[in-house]
Residue frames relative to the residue before (quaternion, step in Angstrom):
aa qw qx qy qz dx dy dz
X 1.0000 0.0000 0.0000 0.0000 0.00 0.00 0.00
X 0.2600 -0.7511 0.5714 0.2045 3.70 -0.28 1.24
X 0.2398 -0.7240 0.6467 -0.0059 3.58 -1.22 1.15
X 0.6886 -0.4664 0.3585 0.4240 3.69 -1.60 0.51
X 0.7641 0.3207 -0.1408 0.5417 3.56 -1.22 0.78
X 0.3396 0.5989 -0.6049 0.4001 4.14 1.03 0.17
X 0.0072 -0.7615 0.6456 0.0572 3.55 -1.40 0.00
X 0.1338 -0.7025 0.6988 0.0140 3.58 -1.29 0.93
X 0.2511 -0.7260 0.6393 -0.0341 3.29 -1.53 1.28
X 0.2909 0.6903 -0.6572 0.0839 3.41 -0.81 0.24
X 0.1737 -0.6158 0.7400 0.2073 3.81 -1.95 0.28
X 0.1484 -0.6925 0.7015 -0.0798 2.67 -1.92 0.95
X 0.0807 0.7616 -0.6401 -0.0604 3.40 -1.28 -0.02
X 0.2411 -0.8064 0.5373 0.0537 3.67 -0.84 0.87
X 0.5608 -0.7367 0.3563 0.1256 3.65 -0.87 1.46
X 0.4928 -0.5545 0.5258 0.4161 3.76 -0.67 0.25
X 0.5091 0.5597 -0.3666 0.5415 3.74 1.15 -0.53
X 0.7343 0.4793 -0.2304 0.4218 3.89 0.84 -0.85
X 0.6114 0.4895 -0.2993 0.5450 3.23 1.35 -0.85
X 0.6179 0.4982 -0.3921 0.4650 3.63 0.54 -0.67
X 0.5162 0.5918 -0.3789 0.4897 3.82 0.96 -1.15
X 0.8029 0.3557 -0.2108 0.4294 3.38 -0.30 -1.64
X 0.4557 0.6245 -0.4970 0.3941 4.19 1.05 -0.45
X 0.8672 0.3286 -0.2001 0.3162 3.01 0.36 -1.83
X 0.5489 0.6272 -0.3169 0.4527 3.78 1.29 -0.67
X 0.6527 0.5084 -0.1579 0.5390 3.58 1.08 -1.06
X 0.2963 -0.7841 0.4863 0.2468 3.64 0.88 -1.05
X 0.4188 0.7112 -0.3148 0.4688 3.55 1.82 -0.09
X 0.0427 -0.8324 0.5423 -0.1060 3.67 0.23 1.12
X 0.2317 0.7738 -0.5428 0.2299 3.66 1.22 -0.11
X 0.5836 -0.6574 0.4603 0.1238 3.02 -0.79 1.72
X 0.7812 0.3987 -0.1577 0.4538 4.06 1.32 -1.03
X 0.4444 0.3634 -0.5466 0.6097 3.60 1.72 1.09
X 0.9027 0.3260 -0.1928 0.2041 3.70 0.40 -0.63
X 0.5079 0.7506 -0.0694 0.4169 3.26 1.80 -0.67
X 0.1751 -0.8380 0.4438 0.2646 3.66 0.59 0.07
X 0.7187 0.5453 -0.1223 0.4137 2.91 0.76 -1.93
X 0.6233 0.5146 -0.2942 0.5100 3.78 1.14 -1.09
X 0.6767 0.4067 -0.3374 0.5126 3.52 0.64 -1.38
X 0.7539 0.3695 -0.4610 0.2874 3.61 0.38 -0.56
X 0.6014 0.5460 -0.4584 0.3607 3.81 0.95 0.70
X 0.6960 0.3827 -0.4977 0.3485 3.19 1.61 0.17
X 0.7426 -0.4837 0.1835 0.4254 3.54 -1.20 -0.19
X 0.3118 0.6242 -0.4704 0.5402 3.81 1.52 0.90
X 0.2728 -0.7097 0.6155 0.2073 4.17 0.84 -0.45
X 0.9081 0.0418 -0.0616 0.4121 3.61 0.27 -0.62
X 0.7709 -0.4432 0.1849 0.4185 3.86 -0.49 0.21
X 0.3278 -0.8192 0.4287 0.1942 3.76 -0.14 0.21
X 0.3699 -0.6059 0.6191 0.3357 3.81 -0.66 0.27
X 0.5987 -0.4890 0.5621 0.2940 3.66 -1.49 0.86
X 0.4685 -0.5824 0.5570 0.3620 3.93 -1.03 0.39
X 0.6153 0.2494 -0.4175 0.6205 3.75 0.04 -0.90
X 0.6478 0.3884 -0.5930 0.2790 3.85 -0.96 -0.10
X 0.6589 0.5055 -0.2178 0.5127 3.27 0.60 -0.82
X 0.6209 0.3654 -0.3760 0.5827 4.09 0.60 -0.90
X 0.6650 0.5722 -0.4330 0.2070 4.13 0.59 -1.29
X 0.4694 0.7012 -0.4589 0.2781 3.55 1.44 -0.05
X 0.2724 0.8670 -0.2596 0.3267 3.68 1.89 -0.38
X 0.6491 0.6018 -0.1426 0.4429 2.47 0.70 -2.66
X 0.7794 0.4329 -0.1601 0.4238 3.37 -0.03 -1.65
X 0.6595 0.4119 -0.4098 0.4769 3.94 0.63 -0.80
X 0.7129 0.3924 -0.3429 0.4693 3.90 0.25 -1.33
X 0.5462 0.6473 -0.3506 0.3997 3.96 0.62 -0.54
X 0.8301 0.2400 0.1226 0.4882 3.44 0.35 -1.67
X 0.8101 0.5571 -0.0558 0.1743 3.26 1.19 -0.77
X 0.6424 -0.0992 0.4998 0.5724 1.99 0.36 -2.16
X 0.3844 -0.4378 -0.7325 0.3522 1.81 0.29 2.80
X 0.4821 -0.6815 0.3795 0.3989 3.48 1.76 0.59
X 0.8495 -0.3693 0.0101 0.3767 3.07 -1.88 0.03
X 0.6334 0.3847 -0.6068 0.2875 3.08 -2.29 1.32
X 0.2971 0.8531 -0.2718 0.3318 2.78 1.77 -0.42
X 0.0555 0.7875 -0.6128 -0.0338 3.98 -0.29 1.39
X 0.3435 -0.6224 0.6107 0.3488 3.83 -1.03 0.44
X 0.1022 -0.7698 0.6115 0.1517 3.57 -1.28 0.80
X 0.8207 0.1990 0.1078 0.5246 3.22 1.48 -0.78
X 0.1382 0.6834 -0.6998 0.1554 3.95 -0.25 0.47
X 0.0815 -0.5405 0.8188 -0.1754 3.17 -1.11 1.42
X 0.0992 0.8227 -0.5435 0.1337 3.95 -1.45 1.53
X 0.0579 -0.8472 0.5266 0.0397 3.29 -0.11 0.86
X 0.2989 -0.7928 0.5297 0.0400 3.92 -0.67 1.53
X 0.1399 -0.8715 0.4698 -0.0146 3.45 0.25 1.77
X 0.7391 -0.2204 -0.0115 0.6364 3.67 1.55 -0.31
X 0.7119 -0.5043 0.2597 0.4141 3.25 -1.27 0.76
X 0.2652 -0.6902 0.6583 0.1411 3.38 -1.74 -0.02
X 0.2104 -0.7930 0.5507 0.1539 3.44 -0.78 1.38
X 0.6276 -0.5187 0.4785 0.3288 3.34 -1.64 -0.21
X 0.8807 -0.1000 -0.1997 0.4178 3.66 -0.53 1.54
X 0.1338 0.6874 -0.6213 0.3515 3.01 1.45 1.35
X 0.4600 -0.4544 0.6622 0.3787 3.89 -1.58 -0.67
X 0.3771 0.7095 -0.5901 -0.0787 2.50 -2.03 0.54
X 0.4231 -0.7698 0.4034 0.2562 3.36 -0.71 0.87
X 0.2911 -0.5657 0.7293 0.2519 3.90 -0.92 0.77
X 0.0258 0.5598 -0.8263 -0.0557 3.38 -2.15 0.53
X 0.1911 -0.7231 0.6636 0.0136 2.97 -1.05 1.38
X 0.0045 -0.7381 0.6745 0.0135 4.45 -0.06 0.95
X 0.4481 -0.5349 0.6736 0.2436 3.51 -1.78 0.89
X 0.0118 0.6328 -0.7462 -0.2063 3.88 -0.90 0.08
X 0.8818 0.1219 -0.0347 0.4542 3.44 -0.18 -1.29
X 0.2585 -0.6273 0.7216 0.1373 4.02 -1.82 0.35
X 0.0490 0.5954 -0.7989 -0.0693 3.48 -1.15 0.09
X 0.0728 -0.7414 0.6626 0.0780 3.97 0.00 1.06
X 0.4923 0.5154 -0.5362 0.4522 4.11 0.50 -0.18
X 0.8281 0.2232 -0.1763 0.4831 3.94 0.79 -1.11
X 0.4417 -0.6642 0.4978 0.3404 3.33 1.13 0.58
X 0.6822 0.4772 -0.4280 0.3517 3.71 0.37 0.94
X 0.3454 -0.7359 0.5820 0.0183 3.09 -1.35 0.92
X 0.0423 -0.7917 0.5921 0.1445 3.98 -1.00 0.34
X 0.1798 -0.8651 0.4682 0.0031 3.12 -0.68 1.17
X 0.5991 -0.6095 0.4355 0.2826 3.37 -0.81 0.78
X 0.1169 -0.7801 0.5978 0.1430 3.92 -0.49 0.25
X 0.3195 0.7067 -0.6308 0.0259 3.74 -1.50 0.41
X 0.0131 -0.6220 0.7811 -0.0533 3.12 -1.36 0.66
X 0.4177 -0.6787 0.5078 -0.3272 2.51 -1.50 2.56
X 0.2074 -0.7897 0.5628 0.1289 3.42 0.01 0.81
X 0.4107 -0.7876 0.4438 0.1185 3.76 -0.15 1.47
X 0.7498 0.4057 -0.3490 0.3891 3.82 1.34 -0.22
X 0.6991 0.3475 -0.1277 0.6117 3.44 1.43 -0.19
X 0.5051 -0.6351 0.5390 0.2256 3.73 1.03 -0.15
X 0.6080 0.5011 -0.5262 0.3199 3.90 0.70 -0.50
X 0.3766 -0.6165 0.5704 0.3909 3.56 -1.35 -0.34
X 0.5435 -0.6816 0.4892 0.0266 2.98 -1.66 1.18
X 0.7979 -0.0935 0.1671 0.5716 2.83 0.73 -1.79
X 0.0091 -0.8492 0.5155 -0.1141 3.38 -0.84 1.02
X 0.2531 0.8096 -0.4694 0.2453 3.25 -1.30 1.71
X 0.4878 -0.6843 0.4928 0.2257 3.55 -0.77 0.03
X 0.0799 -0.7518 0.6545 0.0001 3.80 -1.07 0.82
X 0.2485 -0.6695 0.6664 0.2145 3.33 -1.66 0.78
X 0.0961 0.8198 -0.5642 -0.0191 3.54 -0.48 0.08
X 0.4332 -0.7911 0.4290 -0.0494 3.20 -1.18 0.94
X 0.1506 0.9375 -0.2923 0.1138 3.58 0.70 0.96
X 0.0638 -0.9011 0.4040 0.1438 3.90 0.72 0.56
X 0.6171 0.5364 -0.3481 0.4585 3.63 1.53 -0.06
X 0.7499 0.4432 -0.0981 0.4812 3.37 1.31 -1.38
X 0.7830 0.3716 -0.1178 0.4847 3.69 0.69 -0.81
């Protein structure tokens, strides 16, 4: 039974082979996920991961994880404090703050942590719905 203040850790890192994936599914062709040469005129120097590609690692933790399967997204609320490259590290932290066990829901803290400097990246907050786990 997952209680206030639980926590889930995982690293990840996502390929230039992924960004191209998530371009063409998404439809987001933005010259500054895929482009070297462009991205390297802006003030990133080198291409960027998409924000939802980077936040979609979520998807997969509350889903599968953490509390994993039955798992419904009601809410993802993300705030993109600095870019994210391709095959850099990073760690997702997924923290429980709040339960409503009457609605079988649970908000959870979101972060993704850049693993070479420690800064946050990405930062936010999920509602999620779980009638097996919560």
């Amino acid at each position: 039974m997952l209680e206030i203040g639980n926590q889930y850790k995982e690293e990840f890192s996502i390929s230039q082979d992924q960004v191209e994936i998530f371009a063409q599914i998404s439809g987001d062709d933005n010259p500054l996920h895929l482009d070297a040469d462009f991205a390297a005129s802006t003030p990133f120097k080198r291409p960027i991961i998409h924000g939802f590609l980077g936040g979609s690692i979520f998807s997969k933790i509350l889903g599968t994880k953490f509390p994993g399967p039955g798992s419904v997204y009601l809410k993802q609320v993300l705030d993109f404090k600095r870019p994210m490259f391709a095959d850099n590290v990073y760690e997702a932290v997924a923290t429980i703050k709040d339960i409503n066990r009457d609605k079988h829901t649970a908000i959870i803290e979101t972060a993704i942590f850049d693993k070479s400097n420690g800064k946050i990246v990405v930062s936010g907050e999920a509602t999620i719905l779980n009638s097996q786990r919560i």
